[in-house]
N, C-alpha and C positions, 0 to 999 in steps of 0.2 A: 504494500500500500504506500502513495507516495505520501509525502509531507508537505504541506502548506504553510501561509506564513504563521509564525507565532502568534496567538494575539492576546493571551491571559498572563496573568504572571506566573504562568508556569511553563515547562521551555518546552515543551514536545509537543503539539496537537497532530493524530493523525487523521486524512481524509484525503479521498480522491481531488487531482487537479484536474484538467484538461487544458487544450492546445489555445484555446480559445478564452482568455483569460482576463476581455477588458469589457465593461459598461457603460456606455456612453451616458452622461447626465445634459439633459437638453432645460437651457436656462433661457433668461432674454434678459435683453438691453433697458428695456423701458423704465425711465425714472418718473413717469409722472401716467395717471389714469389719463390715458388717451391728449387731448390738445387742453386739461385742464391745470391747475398746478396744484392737484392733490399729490403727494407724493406715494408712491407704491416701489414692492421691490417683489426680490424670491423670498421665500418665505422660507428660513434659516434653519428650521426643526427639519422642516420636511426636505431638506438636503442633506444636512449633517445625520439625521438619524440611520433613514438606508444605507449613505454612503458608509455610516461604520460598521455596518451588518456586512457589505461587500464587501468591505476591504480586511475584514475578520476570515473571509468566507475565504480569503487567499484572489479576490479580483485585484485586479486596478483599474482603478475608476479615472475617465475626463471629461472637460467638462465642455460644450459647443454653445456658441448664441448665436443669432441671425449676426450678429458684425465683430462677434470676436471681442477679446478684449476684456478691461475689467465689468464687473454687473452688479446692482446694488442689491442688496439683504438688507432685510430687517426680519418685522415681527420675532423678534429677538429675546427670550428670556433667560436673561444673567442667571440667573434662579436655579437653571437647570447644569447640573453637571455634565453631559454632555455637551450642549451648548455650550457652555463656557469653555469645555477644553477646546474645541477645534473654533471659538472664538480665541483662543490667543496662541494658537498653531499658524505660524509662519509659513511655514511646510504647504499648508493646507488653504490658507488663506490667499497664497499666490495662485494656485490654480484658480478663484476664483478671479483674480486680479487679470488674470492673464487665458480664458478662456478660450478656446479655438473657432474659429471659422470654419462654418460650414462645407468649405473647399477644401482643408486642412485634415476631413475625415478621412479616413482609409475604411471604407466599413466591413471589410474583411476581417480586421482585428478585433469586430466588436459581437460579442453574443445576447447583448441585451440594449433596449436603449429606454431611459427613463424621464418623462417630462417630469420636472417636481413643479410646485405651487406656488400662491404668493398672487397678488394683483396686478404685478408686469407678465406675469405667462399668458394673459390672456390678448397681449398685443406682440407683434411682430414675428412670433413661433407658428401657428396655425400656418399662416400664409404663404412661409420661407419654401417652396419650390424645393430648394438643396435638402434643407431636414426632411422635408417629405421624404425623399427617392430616396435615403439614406435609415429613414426607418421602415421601408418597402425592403429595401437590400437587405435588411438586417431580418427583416421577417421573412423575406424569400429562401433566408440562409436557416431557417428551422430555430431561427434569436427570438426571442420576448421583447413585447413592447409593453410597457408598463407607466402609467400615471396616475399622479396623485391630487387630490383638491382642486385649483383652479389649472394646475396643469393639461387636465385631459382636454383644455378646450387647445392645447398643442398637438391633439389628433382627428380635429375636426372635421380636417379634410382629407384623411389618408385614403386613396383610393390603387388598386392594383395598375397592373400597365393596361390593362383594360379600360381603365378610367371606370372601374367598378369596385364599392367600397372596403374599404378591407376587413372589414367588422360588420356587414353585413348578418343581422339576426343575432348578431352574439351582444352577451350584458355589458354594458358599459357602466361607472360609475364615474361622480365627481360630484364639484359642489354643485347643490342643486338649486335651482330659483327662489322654490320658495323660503329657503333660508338668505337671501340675499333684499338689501333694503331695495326695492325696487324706483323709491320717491329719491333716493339718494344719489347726489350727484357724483361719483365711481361711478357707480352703477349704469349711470345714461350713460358714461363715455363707454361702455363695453361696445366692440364690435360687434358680438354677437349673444347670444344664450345657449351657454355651453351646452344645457336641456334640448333646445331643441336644434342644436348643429348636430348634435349625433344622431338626435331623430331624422334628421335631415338627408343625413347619410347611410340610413339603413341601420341603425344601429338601436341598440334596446337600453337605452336611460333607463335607470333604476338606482334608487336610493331608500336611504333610513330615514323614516320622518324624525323618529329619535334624535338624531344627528348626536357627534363628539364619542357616538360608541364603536370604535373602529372598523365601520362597513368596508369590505371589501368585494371583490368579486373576481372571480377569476374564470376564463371564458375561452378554451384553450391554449393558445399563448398569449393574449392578452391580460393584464393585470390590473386593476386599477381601483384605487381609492376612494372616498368621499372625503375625505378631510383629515388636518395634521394626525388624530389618532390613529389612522390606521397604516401609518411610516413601517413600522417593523412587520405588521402582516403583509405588507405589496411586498417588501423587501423579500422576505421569507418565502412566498409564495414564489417570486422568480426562479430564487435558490433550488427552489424543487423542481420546477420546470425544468432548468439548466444542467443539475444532476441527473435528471430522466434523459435530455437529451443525448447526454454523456455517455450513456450506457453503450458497452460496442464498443467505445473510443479503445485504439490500440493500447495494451498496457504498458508496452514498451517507447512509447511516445514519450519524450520527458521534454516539458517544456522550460522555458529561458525564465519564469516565473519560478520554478520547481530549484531550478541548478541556483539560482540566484539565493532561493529562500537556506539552502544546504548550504549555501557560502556563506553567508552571516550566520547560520547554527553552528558552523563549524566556528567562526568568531565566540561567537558569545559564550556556547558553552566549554571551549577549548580554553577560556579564558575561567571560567568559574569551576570546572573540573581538574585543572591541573594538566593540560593538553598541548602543550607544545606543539607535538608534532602536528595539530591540525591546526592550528596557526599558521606554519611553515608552509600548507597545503595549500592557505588560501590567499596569502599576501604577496601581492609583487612584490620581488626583492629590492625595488626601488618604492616602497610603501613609506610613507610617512606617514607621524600622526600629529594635528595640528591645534592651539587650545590660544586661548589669552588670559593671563595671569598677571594681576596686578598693573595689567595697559602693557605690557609686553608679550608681545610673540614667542610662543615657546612651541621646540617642533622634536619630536623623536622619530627613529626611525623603527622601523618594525620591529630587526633585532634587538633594539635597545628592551623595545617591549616585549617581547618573547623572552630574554635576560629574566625578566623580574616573574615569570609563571613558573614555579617550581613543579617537576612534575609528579602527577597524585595527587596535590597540596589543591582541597576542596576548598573554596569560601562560601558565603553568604549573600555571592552576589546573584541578582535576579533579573534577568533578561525580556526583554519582549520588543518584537519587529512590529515597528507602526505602520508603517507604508513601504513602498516598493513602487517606483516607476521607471518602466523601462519602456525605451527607442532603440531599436533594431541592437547593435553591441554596445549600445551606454545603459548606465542602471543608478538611477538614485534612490537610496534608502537613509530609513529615519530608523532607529531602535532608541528605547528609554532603558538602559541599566540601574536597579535600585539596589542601594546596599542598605540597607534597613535601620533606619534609627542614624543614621549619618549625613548619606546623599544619594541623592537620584541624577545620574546622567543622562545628557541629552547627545546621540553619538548620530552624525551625516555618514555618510559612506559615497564615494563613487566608485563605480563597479564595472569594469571593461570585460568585452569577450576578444580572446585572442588567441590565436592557436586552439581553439574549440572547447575552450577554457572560460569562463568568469572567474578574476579577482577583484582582491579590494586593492585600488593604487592610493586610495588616500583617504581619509578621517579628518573631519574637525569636530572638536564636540566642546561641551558645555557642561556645567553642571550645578543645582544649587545644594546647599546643607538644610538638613531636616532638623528638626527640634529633637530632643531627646527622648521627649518625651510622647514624639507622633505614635500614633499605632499603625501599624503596616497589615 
């Protein structure tokens, strides 16, 4: 069975990977309800929540707007642990700063594509030509398409190469009319009503009058939501879809997700188990490691740090791989190393393939001191 990336504080999860290892997250540009100057954005739960069920799940995730570029968030609560972390996730935050253009897709690399929500999804997504023929690709290729809240009105007009709907007769959900202030001015700038665009398209609207209690639906590879609660069931629900589809997949396939996650395991736990020699296995011999201390540059080199790993000599340190993004033979990763009651490290990696190989040529990392008296 292969291995995926880490994602609890404990160093080994096993579960199948496959070849097919990225999600497309389809956002939009729009900062204001239509030509008015209310302001609106993506709606920040319903991105970060999926995205950390994927990105646990061993995907990696990017992220498209109709024009590329940074895109605003809100509906925003500090409150929530989640949100807060990948509110103050660097890492995390530039993807949204720096989102892709619809021309920039490759949809070949992607097995799933997911509109999220918010009051800007409801303008310049729908319309985009490119996202269309790119969530068409993606479902022709046996991918999930998935949306959440006011996202789904980003699949309003999906239609085959037929020009015949793609969700014809099958359920759809999202936010529904009657839960929306209809006298309210948002509301008249909508392009359309996301109720009856799908009606419009052959498609079966259906919702919780209840509402806030995670409706979901799922309609063969379609998935989609009614609103922010139901983040972890779309998410979950794809996961299953994509592991069914997986079934089959050659077992001897090992993907660049796979060798990469086995490159930093070898780091991490080579490092916490007293392993040299798997250190040796995964560092360019020209590997540096890079830090700032007191406003000075301080830089080791791999041997230096391989020097100080005695071998067998277990400690208390505890690992976990946050992200993973990789471009053909480059690979950036994030891992948090915590030694408990002291400090939590924050370690980057770049990771090259070469000679049929990934290593790590370089490290910078970070780290703060914990109370003494934290609980872990």
């Amino acid at each position: 069975m292969n291995k995926i990336i880490i994602v609890l504080l404990v160093l080994t999860g096993l579960q199948p990977i496959y070849s097919q290892n990225k999600i497309l997250f389809v956002t939009s540009n729009q900062d204001f309800y239509g030509s008015t100057k209310i302001p609106t954005a993506n709606h920040f739960e319903e991105i970060v929540l999926p995205y950390d069920i994927f990105i646990k799940a061993g995907y990696t995730v990017d992220f498209v707007s109709p024009k590329g570029g940074a895109i605003p968030i809100g509906y925003i609560n500090t409150s929530d642990i989640l949100q807060k972390k990948y509110l103050y996730d660097g890492w995390f935050l530039d993807k949204l700063e720096r989102t892709k253009k619809p021309s920039e897709i490759i949809t070949d690399d992607y097995s799933a594509i997911f509109y999220s929500g918010g009051g800007a999804a409801m303008f310049g997504v729908a319309e985009d030509v490119t996202i269309q023929k790119i969530a068409r690709s993606i479902y022709s290729k046996n991918g999930v398409i998935a949306a959440i809240c006011h996202g789904t009105a980003g699949i309003a007009y999906l239609k085959d190469e037929n020009q015949k709907s793609l969700y014809a007769g099958r359920k759809i959900t999202g936010y529904p009319d009657i839960f929306e202030n209809k006298e309210a001015a948002y509301y008249k700038a909508f392009p359309f009503s996301i109720d009856k665009a799908i009606k419009n398209n052959k498609g079966d609207f259906v919702y919780s009058a209840k509402g806030g209690d995670a409706f979901y639906k799922v309609d063969g590879r379609f998935v989609t939501g009614q609103d922010p609660t139901s983040g972890s069931n779309v998410a979950n629900e794809v996961l299953k879809i994509l592991k069914d589809n997986s079934k089959g997949t050659n077992a001897f396939l090992v993907s660049d997700l796979e060798k990469i996650t086995e490159v930093l395991l070898d780091y991490i736990e080579g490092t916490a188990n007293g392993q040299p020699e798997r250190l040796r296995k995964v560092f360019d011999p020209n590997f540096n490691l890079y830090t700032v201390s007191k406003d000075t540059l301080w830089i080791r080199s791999g041997e230096q740090y391989i020097s100080n790993i005695k071998k067998g000599e277990k400690t208390n340190r505890i690992g976990s791989i946050v992200s993973i993004d990789v471009e053909n033979d480059t690979a950036m990763a994030k891992a948090e190393i915590l030694i408990p009651n002291q400090r939590i490290f924050t370690d980057y990696f770049l990771i090259l393939k070469y000679h049929g190989d990934w290593k790590i040529v370089h490290k910078s990392y970070s780290w703060r001191e914990l109370p003494k008296t934290e609980k872990t």
